[in-house]
C-alpha positions in Angstrom: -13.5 153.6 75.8 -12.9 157.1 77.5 -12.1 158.6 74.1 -15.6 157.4 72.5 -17.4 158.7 75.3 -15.8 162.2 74.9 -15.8 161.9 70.7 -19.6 160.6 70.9 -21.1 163.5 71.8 -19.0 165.8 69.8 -20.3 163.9 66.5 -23.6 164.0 67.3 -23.3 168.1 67.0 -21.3 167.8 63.9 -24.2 165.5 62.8 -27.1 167.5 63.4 -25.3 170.6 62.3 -24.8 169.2 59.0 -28.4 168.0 58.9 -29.4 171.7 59.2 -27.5 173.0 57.0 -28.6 170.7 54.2 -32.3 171.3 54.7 -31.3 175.2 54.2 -29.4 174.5 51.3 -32.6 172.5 50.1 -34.7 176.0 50.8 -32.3 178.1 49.0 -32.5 175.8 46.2 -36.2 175.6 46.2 -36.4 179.5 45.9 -34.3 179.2 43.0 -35.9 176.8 41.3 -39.3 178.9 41.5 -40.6 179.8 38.2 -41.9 178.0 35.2 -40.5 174.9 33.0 -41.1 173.3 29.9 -39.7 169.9 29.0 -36.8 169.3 26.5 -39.3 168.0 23.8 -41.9 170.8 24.8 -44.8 168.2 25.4 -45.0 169.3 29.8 -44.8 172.0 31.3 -45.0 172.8 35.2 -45.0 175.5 36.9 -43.0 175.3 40.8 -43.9 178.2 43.8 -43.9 178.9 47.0 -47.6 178.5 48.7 -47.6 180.2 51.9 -44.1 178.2 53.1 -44.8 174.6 51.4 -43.9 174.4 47.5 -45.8 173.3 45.1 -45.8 171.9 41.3 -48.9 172.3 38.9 -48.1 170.4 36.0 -49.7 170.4 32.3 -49.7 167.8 30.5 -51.5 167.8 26.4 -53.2 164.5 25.8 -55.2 164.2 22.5 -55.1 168.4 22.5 -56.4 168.2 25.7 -54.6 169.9 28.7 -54.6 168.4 31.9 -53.5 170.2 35.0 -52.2 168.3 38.0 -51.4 170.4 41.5 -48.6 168.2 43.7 -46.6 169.3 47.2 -42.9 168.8 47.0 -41.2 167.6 50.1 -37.9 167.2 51.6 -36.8 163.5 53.0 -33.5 162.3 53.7 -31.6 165.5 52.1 -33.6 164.8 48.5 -36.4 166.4 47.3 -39.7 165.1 45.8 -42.9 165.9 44.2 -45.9 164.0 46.1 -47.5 162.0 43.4 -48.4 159.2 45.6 -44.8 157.8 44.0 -41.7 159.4 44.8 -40.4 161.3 42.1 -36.8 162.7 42.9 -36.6 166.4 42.0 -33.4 167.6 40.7 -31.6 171.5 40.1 -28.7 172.0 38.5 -28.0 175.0 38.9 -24.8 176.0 36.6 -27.0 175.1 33.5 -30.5 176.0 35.4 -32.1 172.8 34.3 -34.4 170.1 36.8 -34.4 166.6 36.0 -37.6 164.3 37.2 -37.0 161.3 37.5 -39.0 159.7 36.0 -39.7 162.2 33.9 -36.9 163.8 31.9 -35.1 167.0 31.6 -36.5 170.7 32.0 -35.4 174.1 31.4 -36.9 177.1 32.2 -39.6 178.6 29.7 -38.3 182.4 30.2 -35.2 182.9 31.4 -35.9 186.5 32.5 -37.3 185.0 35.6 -33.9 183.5 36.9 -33.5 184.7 40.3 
């Protein structure tokens, strides 16, 4: 019992520490995802950027040649990221092949890759 009094407190550091370092690894990753993205089948394409410290998606979207603009917050819960739709839509980066996947929503790359940071 003596040990898990000593260990207890040690853990909760480690804990929190960690938690901190993922919600900077979440920054970093936002930054690096700034820019502008079309979908694999060209139909969407959104743009991501910083708005004075909260990130934000517009996305377009053609509908009968029509195109319909849509301005969202993305926020960070539980380590995962997600565009505020009023339904949770999990925002992925992968960063090797410097793609985001929506889900739901598909697969996107980035319209000009000149803009990789």
């Amino acid at each position: 019992m003596k040990q898990f009094k000593r260990l207890f407190p040690v853990l909760l550091c480690a804990c929190l520490l960690s938690m901190t370092a993922c919600k900077d690894n979440t920054q970093k990753e936002l930054e690096r995802m700034q820019g502008k993205w079309v979908s694999k089948n060209g139909n969407t394409v959104f743009s991501l950027w910083n708005d004075n410290g909260q990130y934000k998606v517009a996305r377009t979207v053609k509908v009968r040649g029509k195109e319909l603009t849509n301005t969202h917050t993305v926020r960070q819960t539980d380590g995962c990221l997600y565009i505020d739709t009023g339904f949770a839509v999990v925002l992925t980066y992968d960063g090797k092949n410097d793609r985001i996947t929506l889900s739901p929503g598909g697969e996107y790359q980035r319209s000009d890759k000149s803009l990789k940071q």
